[in-house]
C-alpha positions as CSV (number, residue, x, y, z in Angstrom):
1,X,41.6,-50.8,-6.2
2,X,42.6,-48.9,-2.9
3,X,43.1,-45.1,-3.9
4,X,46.4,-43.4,-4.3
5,X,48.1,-40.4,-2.5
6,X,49.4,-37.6,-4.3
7,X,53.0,-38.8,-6.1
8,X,51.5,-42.1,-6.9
9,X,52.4,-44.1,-3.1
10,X,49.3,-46.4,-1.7
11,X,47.7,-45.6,1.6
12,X,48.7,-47.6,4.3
13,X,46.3,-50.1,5.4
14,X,46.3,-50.8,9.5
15,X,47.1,-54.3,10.5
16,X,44.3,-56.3,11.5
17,X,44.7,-56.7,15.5
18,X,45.8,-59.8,16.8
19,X,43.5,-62.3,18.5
20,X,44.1,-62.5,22.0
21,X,43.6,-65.8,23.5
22,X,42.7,-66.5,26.9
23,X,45.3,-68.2,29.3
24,X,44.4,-71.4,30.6
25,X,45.2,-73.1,33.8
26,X,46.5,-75.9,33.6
27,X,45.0,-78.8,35.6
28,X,46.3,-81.2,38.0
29,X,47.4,-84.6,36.8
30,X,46.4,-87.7,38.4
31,X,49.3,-88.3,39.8
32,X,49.1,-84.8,41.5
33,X,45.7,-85.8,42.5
34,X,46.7,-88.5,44.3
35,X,49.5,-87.1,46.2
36,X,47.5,-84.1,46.9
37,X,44.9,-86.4,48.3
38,X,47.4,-88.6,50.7
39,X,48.9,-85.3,51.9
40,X,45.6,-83.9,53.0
41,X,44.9,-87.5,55.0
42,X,48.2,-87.2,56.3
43,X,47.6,-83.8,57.6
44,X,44.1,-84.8,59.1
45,X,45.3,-87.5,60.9
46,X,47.8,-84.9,62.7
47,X,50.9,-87.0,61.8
48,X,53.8,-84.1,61.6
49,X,56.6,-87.4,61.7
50,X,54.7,-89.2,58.3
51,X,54.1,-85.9,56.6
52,X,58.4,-84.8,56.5
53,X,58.6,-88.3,55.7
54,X,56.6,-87.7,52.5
55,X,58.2,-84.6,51.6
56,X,61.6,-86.1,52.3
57,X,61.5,-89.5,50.9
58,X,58.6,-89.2,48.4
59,X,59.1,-86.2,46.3
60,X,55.9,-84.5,48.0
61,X,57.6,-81.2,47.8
62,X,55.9,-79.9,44.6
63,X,52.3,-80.4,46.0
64,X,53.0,-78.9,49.6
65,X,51.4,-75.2,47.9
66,X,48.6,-76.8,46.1
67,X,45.1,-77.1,47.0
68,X,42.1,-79.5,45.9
69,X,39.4,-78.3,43.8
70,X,38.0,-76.3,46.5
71,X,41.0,-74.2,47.0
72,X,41.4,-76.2,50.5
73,X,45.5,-76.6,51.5
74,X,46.9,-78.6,53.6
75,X,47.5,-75.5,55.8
76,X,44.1,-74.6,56.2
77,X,43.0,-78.1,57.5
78,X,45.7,-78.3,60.2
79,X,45.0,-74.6,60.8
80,X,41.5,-75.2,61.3
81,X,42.0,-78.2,63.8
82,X,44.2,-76.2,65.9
83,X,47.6,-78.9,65.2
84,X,50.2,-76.6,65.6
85,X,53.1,-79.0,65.4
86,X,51.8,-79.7,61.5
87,X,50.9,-76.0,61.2
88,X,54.9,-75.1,61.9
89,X,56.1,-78.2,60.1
90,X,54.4,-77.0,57.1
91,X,55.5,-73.6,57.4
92,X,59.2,-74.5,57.8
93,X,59.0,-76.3,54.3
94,X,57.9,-72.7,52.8
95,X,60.2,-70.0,52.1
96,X,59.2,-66.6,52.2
97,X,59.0,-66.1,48.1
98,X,56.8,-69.5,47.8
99,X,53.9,-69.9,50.5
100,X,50.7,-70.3,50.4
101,X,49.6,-68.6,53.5
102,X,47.4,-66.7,52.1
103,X,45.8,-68.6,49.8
104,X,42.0,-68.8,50.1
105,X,39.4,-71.4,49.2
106,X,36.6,-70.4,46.6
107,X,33.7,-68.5,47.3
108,X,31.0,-70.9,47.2
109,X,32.4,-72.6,50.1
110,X,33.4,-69.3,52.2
111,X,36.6,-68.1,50.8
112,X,38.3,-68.4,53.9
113,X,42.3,-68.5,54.5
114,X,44.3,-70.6,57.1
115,X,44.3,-67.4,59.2
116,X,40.2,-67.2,58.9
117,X,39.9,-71.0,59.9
118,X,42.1,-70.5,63.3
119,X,40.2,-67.1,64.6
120,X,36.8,-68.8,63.8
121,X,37.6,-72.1,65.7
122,X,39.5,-70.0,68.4
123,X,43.2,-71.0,67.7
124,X,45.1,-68.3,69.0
125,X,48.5,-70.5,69.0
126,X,47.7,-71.0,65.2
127,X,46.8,-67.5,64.8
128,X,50.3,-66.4,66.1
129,X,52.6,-68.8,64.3
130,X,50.5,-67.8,60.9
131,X,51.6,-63.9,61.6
132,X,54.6,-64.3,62.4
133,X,55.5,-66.7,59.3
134,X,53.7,-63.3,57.5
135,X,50.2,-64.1,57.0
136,X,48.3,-60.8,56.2
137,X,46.5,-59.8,58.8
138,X,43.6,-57.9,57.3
139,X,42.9,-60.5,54.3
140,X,39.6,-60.2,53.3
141,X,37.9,-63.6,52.2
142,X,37.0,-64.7,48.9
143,X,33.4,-63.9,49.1
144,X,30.9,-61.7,48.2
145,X,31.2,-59.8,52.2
146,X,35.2,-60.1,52.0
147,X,35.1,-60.4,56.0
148,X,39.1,-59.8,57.5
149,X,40.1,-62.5,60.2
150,X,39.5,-60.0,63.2
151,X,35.6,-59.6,61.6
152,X,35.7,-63.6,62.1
153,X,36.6,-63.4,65.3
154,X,34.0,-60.7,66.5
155,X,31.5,-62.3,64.9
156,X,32.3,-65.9,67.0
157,X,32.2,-63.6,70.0
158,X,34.0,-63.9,73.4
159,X,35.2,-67.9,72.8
160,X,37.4,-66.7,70.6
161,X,38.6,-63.1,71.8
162,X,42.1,-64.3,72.3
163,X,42.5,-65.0,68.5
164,X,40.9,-61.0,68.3
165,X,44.0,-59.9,70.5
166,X,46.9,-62.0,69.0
167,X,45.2,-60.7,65.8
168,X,45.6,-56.5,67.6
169,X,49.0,-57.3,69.0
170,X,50.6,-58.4,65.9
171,X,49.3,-55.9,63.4
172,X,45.7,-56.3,62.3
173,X,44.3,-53.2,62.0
174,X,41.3,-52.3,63.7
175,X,39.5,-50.5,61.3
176,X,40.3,-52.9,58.4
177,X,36.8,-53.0,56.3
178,X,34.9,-55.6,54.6
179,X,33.4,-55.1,51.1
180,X,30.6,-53.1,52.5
181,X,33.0,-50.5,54.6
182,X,31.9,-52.4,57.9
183,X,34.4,-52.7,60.8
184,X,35.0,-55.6,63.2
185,X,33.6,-53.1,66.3
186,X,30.0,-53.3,64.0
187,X,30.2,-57.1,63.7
188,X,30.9,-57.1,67.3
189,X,27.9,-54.6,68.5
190,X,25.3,-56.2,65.7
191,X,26.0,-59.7,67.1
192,X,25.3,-58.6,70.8
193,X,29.2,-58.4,71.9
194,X,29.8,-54.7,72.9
195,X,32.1,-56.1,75.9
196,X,34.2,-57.7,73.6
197,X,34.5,-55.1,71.1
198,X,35.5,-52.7,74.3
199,X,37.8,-54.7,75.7
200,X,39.5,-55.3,72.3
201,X,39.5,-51.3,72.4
202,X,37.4,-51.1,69.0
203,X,35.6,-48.0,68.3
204,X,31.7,-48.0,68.1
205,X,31.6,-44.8,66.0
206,X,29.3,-45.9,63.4
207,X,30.2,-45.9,59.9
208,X,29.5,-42.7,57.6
209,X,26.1,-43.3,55.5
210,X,27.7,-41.2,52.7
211,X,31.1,-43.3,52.6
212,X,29.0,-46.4,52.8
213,X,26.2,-45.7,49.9
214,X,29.4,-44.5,48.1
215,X,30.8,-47.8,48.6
216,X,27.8,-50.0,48.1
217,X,26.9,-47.9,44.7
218,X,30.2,-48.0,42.9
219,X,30.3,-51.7,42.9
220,X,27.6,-51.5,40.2
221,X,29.3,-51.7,36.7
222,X,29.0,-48.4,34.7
223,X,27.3,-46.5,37.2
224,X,29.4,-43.2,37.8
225,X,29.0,-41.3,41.1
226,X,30.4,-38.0,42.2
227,X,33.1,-37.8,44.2
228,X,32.3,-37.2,48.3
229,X,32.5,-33.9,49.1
230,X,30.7,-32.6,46.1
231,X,27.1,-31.1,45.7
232,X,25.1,-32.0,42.4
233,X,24.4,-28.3,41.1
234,X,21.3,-27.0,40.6
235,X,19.4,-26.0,37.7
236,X,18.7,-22.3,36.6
237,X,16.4,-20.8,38.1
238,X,13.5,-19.5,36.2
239,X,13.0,-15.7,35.8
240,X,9.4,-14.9,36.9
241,X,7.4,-12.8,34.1
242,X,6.9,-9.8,35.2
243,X,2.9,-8.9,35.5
244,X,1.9,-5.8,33.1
């Protein structure tokens, strides 16, 4: 028998905590499958007049923000071939509370947004509409680097430096980092394009080693470093025995 408290009343026992279940996503139907896939043929085929007419006349509305099982949208592959008619014809269908402009594919196939596929194929048309409609500028990609769209671009080099200064003109920030702390004007000068990185007016000041092992080093779970600034302290010194 559980013991008793003084004046005869039971000790409270706590309540067992409650299982937490993990959500679940729920997947696509086949139905959303196939209209997921026609929409994506639609959009390759660069057909702006057949693609309202799906929204409009066949209830394609509720798969516009979806992707496919590679987190690929219908933005991203009209973004990527440049089609700027479909590119604003899928953007005028999105409000401002429900887009997917910044929606990224998965890692294992680059992570990249619609704004990542323009600069890298050199769309600078694309590149524009995308900010303007409020695409985030210095995105990182979902992948292990977490490269932003001006990285992309100096990384492509000179072909595509007019995505680099719709990027600049609009907002991007030029010292936006990747995952390791590296700036677009290091891309620029590792890959050989120190004329590009000048004439976007990027800084070639190198990066801090401290910030960066910092950076690097806290990425590893548990491990616990000092804040910068600060000097380990060191041990007591020893008192030398005096000789008698």
């Amino acid at each position: 028998m559980p013991p008793k408290e003084k004046g005869g009343k039971k000790h409270k026992t706590a309540a067992a905590p409650k299982e937490v279940k993990p959500e679940t996503v729920a997947q696509p139907t086949y139905e959303e499958k196939v209209k997921i896939a026609t929409l994506m043929r639609t959009v390759t085929q660069a057909d702006p007049k057949s693609l309202t007419r799906l929204v409009v006349h066949y209830n394609y509305q509720d798969v516009l923000l979806k992707a496919d099982l590679n987190g690929t949208t219908a933005l991203m592959l009209a973004a990527k071939q440049g089609d700027l008619p479909t590119v604003e014809r899928l953007l005028s269908m999105q409000s401002a509370t429900q887009t997917n402009v910044d929606a990224r594919e998965i890692g294992q196939i680059g992570g990249f947004s619609a704004l990542h596929h323009a600069c890298r194929e050199g769309r600078s048309k694309v590149v524009e509409t995308l900010l303007r409609f409020g695409a985030n500028a210095d995105l990182q990609s979902n992948s292990a680097l977490g490269e932003t769209p001006l990285q992309v671009c100096c990384k492509q080099g000179p072909e595509v430096l007019s995505c680099g200064k719709a990027l600049l003109s609009l907002g991007a920030n030029p010292n936006a980092v990747d995952k390791f702390n590296n700036t677009a004007a290091f891309w620029a000068i590792r890959r050989g394009f120190s004329d590009m990185a000048a004439e976007l007016g990027l800084s070639s000041r190198p990066n801090d080693p401290d910030t960066f092992i910092h950076m690097v080093m806290r990425r590893i779970p548990g491990y616990k470093l000092p804040a910068l600034g600060t000097k380990k302290s060191g041990g007591a010194k020893k008192k030398k025995k005096k000789k008698g």
